[in-house]
C-alpha positions in Angstrom: 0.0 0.0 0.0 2.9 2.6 0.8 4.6 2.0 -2.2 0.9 2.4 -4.4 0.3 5.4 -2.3 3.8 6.5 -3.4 3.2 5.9 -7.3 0.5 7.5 -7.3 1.6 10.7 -5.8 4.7 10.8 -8.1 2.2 10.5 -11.0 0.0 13.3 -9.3 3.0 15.4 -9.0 3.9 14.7 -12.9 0.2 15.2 -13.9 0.0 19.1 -11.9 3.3 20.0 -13.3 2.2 19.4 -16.8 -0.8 21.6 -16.2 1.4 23.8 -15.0 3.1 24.1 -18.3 0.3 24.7 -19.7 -0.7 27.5 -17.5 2.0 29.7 -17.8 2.3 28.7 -21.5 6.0 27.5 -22.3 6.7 29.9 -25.5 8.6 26.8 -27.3 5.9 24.3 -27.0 3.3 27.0 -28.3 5.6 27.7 -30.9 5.6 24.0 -32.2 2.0 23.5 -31.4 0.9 27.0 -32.9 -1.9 26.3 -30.7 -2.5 29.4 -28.1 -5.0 27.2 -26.1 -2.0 24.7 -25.5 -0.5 27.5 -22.7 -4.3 27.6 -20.8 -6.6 24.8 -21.2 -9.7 25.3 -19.1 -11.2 22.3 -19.6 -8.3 20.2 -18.8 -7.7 22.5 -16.2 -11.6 21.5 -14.9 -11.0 17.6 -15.5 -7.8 17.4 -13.9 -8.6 19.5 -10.2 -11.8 17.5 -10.1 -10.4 13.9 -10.6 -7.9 14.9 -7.8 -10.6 15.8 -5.4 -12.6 12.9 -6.6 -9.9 10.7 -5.6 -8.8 12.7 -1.9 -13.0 12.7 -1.2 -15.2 10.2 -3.0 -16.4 7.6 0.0 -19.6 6.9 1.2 -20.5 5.0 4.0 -19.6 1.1 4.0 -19.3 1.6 0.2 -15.1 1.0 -0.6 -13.4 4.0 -2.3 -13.1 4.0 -6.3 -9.8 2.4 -7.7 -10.1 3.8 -11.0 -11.9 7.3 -11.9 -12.1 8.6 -15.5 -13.2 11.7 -17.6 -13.7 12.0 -21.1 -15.0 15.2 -22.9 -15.9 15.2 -26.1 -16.1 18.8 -27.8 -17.7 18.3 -31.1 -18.6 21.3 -33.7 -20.6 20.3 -36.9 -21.8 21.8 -39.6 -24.7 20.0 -41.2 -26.8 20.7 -45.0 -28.4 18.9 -47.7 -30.0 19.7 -50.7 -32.3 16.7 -52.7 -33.8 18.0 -55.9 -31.3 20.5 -56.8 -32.5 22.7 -53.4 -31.6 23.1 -50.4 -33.4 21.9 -47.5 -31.4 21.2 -44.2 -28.3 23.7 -43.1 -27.3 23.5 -39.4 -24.4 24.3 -37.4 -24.1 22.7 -34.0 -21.8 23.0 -31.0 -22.0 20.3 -27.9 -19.6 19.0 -25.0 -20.3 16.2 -23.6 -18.4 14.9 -20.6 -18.6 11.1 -19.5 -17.4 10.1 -16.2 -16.4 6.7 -15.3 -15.7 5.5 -11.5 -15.3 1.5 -10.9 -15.3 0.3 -7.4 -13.3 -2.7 -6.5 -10.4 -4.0 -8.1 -8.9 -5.2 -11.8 -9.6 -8.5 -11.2 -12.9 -8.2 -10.3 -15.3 -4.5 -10.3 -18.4 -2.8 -10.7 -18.8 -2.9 -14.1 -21.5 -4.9 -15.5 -22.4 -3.5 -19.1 -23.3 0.3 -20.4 -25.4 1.0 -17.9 -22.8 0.2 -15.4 -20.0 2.2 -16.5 -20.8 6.1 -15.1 -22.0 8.8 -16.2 -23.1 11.3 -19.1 -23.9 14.9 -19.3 -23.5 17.5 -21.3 -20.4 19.9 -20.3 -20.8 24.4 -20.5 -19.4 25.5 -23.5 -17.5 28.4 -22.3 -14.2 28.6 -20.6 -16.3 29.0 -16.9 -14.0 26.9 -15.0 -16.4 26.7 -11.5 -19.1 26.4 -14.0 -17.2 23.2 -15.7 -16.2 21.6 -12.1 -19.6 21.9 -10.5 -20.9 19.4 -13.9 -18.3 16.9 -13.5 -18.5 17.1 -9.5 -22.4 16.3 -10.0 -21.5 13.7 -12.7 -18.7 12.2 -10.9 -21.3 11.7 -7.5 -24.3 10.0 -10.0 -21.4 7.6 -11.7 -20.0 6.9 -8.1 -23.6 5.9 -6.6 -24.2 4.0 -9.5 -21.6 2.0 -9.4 -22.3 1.0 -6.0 -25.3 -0.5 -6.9 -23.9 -2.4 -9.6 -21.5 -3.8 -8.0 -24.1 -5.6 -5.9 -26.0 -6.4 -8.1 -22.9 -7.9 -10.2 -22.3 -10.0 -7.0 -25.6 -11.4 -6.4 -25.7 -12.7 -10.3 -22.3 -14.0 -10.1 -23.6 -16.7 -6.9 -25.5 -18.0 -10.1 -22.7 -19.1 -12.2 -19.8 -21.9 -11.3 -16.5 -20.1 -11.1 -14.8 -20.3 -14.4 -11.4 -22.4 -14.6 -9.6 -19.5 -16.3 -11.2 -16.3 -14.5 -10.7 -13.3 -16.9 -9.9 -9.7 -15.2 -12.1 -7.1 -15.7 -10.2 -4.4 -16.3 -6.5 -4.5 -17.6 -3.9 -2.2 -16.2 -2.4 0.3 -18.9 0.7 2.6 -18.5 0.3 6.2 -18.1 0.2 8.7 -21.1 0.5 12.5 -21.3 0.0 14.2 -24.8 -1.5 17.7 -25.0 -2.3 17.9 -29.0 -3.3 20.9 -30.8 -7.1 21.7 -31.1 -8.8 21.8 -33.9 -12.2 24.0 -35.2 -14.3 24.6 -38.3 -13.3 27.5 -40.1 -14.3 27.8 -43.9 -17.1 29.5 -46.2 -20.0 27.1 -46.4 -21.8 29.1 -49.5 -19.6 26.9 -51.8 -20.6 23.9 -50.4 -24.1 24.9 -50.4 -24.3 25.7 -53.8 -21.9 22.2 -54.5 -24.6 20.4 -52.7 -27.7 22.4 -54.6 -25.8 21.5 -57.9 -24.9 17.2 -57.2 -28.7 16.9 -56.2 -30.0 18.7 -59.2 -29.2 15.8 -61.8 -32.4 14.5 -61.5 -33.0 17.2 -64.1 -31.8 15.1 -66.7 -33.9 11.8 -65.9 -37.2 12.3 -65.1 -37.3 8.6 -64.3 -35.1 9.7 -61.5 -37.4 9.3 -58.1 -35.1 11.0 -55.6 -31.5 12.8 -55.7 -30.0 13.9 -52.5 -26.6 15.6 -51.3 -25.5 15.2 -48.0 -22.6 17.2 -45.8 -21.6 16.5 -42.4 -17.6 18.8 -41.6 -16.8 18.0 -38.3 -14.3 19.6 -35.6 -13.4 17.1 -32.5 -11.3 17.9 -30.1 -11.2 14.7 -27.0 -9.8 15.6 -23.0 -8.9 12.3 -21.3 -7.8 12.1 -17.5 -8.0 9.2 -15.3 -7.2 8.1 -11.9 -4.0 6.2 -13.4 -2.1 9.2 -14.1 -2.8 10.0 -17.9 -3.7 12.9 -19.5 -4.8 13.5 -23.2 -6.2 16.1 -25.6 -6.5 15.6 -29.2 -8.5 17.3 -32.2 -9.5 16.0 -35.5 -11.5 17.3 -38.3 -14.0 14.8 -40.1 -15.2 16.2 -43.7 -18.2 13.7 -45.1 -19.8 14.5 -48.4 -22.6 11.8 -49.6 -24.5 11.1 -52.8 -28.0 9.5 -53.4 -30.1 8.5 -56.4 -32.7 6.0 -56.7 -35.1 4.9 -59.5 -37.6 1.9 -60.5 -37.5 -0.5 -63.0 -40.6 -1.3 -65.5 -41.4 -4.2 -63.1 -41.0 -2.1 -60.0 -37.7 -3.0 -58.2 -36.0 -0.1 -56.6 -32.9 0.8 -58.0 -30.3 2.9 -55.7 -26.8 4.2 -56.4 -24.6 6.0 -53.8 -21.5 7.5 -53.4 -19.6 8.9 -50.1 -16.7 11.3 -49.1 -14.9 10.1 -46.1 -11.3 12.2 -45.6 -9.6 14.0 -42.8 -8.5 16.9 -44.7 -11.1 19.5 -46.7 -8.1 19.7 -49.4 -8.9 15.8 -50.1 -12.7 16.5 -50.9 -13.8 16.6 -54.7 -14.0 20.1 -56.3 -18.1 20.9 -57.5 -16.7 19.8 -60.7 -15.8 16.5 -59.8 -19.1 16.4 -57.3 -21.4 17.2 -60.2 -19.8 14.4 -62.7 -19.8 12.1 -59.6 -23.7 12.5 -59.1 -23.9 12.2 -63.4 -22.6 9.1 -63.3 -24.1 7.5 -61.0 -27.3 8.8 -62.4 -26.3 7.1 -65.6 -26.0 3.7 -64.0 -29.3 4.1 -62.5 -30.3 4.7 -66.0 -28.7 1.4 -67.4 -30.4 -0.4 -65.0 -33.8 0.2 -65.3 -33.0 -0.9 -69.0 -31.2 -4.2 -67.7 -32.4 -7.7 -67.6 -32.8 -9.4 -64.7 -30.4 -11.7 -62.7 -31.0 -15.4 -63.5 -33.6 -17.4 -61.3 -30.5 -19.5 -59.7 -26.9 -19.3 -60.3 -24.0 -21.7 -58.5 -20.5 -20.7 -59.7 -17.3 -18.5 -59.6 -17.8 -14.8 -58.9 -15.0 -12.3 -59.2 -15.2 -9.1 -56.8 -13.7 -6.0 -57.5 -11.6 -4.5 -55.0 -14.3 -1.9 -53.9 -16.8 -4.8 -53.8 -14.1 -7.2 -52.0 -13.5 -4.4 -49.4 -17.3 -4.4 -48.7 -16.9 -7.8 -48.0 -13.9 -8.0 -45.8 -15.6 -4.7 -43.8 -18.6 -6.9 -42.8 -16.6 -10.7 -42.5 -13.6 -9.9 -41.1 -13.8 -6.4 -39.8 -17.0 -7.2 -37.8 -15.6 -10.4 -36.0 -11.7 -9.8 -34.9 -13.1 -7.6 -32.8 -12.9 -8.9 -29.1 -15.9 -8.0 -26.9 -16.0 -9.9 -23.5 -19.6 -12.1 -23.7 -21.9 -11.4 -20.9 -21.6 -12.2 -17.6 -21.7 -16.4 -17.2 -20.8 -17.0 -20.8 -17.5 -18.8 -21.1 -16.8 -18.1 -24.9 -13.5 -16.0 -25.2 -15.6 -13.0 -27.1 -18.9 -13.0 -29.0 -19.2 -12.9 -32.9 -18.5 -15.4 -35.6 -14.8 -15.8 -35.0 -15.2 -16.3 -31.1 -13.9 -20.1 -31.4 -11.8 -19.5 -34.6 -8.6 -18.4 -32.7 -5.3 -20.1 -34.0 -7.5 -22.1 -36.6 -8.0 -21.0 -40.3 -10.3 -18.5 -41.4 -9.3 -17.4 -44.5 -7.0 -19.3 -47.6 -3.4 -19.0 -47.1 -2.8 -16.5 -49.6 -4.2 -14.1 -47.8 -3.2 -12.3 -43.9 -5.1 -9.0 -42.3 -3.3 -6.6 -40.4 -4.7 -3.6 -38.2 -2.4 -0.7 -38.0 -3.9 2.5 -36.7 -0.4 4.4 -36.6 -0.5 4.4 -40.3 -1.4 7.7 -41.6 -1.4 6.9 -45.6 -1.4 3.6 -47.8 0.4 4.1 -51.0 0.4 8.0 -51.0 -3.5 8.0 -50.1 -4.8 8.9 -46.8 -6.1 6.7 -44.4 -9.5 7.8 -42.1 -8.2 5.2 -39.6 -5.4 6.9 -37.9 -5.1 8.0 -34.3 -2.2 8.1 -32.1 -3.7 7.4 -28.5 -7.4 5.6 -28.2 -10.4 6.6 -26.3 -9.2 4.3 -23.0 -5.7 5.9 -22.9 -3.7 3.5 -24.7 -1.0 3.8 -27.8 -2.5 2.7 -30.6 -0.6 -0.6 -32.0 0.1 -2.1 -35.5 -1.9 -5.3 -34.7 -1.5 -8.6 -36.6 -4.8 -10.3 -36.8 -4.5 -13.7 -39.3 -1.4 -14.4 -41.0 -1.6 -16.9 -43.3 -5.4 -17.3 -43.3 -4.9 -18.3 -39.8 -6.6 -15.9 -37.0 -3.5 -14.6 -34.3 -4.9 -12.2 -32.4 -8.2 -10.1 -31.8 -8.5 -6.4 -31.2 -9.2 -5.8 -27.5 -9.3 -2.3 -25.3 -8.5 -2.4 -21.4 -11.9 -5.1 -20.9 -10.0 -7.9 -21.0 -11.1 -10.9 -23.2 -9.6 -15.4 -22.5 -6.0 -15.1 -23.5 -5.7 -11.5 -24.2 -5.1 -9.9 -20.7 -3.8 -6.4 -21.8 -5.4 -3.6 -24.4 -3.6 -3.4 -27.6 -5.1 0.2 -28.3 -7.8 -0.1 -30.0 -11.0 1.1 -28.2 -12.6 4.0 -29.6 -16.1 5.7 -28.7 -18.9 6.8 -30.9 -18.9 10.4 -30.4 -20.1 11.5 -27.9 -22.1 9.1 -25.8 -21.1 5.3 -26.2 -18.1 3.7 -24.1 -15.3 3.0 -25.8 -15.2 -0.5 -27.1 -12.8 -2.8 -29.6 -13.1 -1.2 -33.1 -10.8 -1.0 -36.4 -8.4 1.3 -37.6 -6.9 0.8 -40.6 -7.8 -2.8 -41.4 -5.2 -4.1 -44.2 -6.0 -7.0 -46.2 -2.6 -8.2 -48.5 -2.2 -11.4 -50.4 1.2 -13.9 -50.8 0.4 -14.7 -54.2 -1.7 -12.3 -55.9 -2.7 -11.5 -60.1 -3.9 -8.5 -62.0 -7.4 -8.1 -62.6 -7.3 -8.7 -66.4 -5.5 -12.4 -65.4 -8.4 -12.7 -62.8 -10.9 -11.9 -65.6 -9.5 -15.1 -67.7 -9.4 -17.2 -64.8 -12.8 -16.8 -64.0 -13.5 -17.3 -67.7 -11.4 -20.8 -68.0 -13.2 -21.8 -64.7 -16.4 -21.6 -66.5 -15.5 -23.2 -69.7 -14.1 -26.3 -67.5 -17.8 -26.1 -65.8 -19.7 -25.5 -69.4 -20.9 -22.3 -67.8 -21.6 -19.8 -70.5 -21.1 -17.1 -68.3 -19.7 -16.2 -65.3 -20.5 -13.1 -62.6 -18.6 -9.7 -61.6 -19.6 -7.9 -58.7 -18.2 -4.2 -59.4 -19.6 -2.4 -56.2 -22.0 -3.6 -53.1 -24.3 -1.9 -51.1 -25.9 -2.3 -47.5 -25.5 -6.1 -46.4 -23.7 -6.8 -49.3 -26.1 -6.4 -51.8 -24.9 -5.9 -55.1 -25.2 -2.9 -56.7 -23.3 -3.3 -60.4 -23.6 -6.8 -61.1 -22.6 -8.1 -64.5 -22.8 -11.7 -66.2 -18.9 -12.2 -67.6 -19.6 -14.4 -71.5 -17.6 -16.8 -71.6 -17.6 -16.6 -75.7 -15.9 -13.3 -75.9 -15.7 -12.2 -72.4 -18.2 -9.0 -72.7 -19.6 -7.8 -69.6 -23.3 -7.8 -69.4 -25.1 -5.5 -66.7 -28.1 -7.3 -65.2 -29.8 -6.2 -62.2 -32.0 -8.1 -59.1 -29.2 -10.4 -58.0 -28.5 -11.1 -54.3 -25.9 -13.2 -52.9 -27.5 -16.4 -51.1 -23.7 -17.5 -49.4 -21.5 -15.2 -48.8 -20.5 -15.6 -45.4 -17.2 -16.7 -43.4 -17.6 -20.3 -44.7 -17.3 -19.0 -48.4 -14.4 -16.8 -47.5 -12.8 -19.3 -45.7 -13.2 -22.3 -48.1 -14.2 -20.8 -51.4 -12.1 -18.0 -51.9 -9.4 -19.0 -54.6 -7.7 -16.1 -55.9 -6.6 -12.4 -55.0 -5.4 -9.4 -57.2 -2.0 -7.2 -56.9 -4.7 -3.7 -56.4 -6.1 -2.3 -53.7 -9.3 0.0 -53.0 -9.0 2.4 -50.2 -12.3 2.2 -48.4 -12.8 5.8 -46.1 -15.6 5.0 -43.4 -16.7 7.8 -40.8 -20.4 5.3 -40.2 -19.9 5.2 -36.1 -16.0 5.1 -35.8 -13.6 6.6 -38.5 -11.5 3.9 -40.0 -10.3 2.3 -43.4 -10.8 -0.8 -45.3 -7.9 -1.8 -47.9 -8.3 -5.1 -49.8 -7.3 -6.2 -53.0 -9.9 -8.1 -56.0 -11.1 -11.2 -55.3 -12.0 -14.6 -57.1 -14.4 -16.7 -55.3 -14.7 -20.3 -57.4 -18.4 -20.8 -56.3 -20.8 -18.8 -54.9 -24.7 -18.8 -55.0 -26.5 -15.9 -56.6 -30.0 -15.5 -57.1 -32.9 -13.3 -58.2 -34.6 -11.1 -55.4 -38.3 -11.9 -54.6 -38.7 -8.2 -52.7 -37.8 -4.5 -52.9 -40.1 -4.0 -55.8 -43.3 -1.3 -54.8 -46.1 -0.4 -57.3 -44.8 2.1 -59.8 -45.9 6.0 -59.1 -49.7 6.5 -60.3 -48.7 9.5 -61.7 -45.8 11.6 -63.8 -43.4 13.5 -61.9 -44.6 17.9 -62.5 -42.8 19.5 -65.3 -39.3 21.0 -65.5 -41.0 24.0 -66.3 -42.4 26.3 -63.5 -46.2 27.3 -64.2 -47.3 23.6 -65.8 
């Protein structure tokens, strides 16, 4: 106990002498930061004199002291518009802080935690630089989180009488070193008229297809700037900017089957967005596909054979196969599986061909001279982010945990990350990384998947050139076999493509790569490479199709 007492005053002393710094604002850390709010940090200022009270005060009666207190802020500014029909109809602009407070009574090996609805506390912070203001909400915070865990922790108790002791008893919480990083903050500063009139202009292309039945442009532009302090010693303040720009167009066949197309924007930087030029042809051609298919026959009744994925579509698939399932979340209390998910009791076994390993590497800022969304330095749980090696050699290795431990995996390996700006941080990707041993170009995939069908007497084969939600196909096209002319058909849907088709049907992978930007919940990236799959089931969908409208849209013309 002396020697914890003595730790933790040496880190108190380290973590008050960095706030110091920032105080009195050394001139040759502002210089390198050219951040002026790096020499007097209010909110950091708030966090930090609070979480050392908390920890000198917060005891009730026959109710043990916290062992672990945290605060996260989360200071989010958005700017959000969208135009459908060429006009605009949503612009907003939005400023929130919102502070979570986390106190777990007990120990690491065993605490108060028992799910979200154990884990604190969440309120929304001032917005001004008030410091009694911002103490007096995370005091009130702090007390509700403290109380509450209290009563979980009974509870906890009483349900674990229910259960038989496991033989390997899992911490958990997992102890993580200290970190102190004071990053520059970040805002929104730019014209939004341009941008307007960008999103009046994309959304206007219904103009040239009457059959067109909606046509919306979308912007979110973000400015996120994270505080973390806990009881541990660390102490972390970063900013990001988040720039999303989104594209939608739908349609209906003769028969009545919807028809969408859709196009996102996911970057880091406003220099990496498209200029209105680029927006406009973007919106054009996906309008023009729409157009095709309407036109298009339908997909064949039933289909058993090889399929060949693009590397957009391929990254689709590895976001919802892979991505979704090496991602280690402890099971419920009394389960005894080492996480939950479709890889749960893959570990050290094969899950994809042996051509093919995954990394997750969130310290990796670009891939081939393009950006990557998934970067980040520290995560939302205080922890380095780490290049993690997930299957090597189609054989899973390792799953990507945060500080709640999972069977066999005792420490965080940096990756938990929160859904701004409520949600407690949980595993999540990065920059997932999909590379193959043995790999061919798409034109020598194309052939391959061509001989495979002539071996089969298949006159044609299928390419899948981009998916949509749950892996639906979007461009689909029947490959002949006679003079390998792609045929664009629509109504297909895959009937089994799942983690038993990547795992044992997957033949082939090609030497490019598709950068996949995501911002849905938790920025991150998705890069994979083409993909051959030597059988796969597609058939012909039996829903999505409405009655067409009764009516013509109104006239172009205004007074009609």
């Amino acid at each position: 106990m002396p020697r914890t007492r003595h730790r933790l005053a040496r880190r108190s002393a380290a973590l008050l002498l960095l706030l110091a710094l920032l105080a009195v604002g050394a001139s040759s850390v502002c210089a390198q930061q050219k951040d002026p709010a790096a020499s007097a940090d209010p909110v950091l200022h708030a966090m930090s004199l609070e979480l050392e009270r908390s920890r000198a005060s917060l005891k009730l009666d026959q109710v043990a002291a916290p062992y672990y207190i945290e605060y996260r802020v989360f200071d989010v500014e958005e700017y959000d518009a969208q135009a459908a029909y060429g006009s605009l109809r949503r612009n907003a602009r939005n400023r929130l802080r919102f502070l979570r407070v986390v106190v777990r009574i007990g120990d690491y090996k065993q605490d108060s935690y028992r799910g979200p609805q154990g884990e604190g506390a969440i309120t929304v912070m001032p917005l001004d630089r008030e410091l009694i203001a911002m103490r007096h909400q995370i005091w009130e915070a702090t007390d509700r989180a403290y109380k509450a865990a209290a009563q979980e922790l009974t509870a906890k108790q009483a349900q674990l009488k229910q259960y038989t002791a496991p033989d390997e008893p899992v911490d958990d919480f997992a102890h993580a070193e200290a970190v102190e990083s004071a990053g520059s903050l970040v805002k929104l500063d730019f014209d939004p008229q341009p941008w307007l009139s960008m999103l009046e202009d994309g959304s206007s292309v219904y103009r040239d297809d009457p059959l067109l039945q909606s046509s919306d442009a979308t912007l979110k532009f973000q400015a996120i700037n994270r505080y973390f302090v806990n009881s541990e010693g660390s102490l972390v303040r970063s900013g990001y900017n988040l720039y999303e720009l989104f594209l939608a167009e739908s349609t209906q066949a003769p028969d009545g089957l919807k028809l969408e197309r859709s196009h996102s924007y996911a970057v880091a930087s406003m220099k990496e967005l498209p200029s209105a030029q680029e927006f406009r042809a973007q919106a054009t051609r996906l309008a023009g596909t729409l157009k095709l298919l309407r036109d298009a026959p339908l997909a064949d009744e039933e289909y058993r054979g090889p399929v060949l994925f693009s590397a957009d579509a391929a990254a689709t698939v590895f976001a919802d196969l892979v991505g979704a399932h090496v991602l280690g979340h402890k099971p419920e209390l009394g389960k005894t599986a080492r996480t939950t998910g479709e890889f749960a009791s893959s570990y050290k076994t094969r899950v994809l061909p042996d051509f093919l390993s995954v990394v997750d590497d969130p310290t990796l800022a670009s891939f081939q001279g393009e950006p990557l969304l998934g970067n980040y330095v520290i995560d939302d749980e205080g922890v380095r982010g780490q290049r993690v090696s997930l299957i090597e050699n189609g054989k899973l290795v390792n799953y990507l945990v945060g500080r709640e431990p999972i069977r066999g995996f005792p420490a965080s390996n940096g990756h938990a990350r929160a859904r701004v700006p409520t949600n407690p941080p949980g595993p999540s990707l990065g920059n997932l990384i999909v590379t193959a041993s043995e790999s061919f170009t798409p034109a020598e995939l194309k052939k391959r998947l061509i001989e495979v069908c002539q071996q089969r007497d298949f006159p044609y084969g299928y390419y899948a050139e981009t998916l949509g939600p749950q892996r639906t196909p979007r461009l689909l096209y029947k490959v002949w076999v006679k003079d390998g002319h792609e045929e664009l058909v629509r109504g297909g849907s895959f009937g089994d493509l799942d983690t038993r088709a990547l795992r044992n049907d997957l033949v082939a992978a090609g030497n490019d790569f598709h950068l996949e930007n995501l911002a849905l919940n938790i920025p991150h990236s998705i890069v994979s490479p083409s993909l051959l799959f030597d059988e796969l089931e597609i058939k012909r969908v039996t829903t999505n199709k409405d009655k067409l409208p009764d009516y013509p849209a109104p006239p172009l013309v205004t007074g009609r």
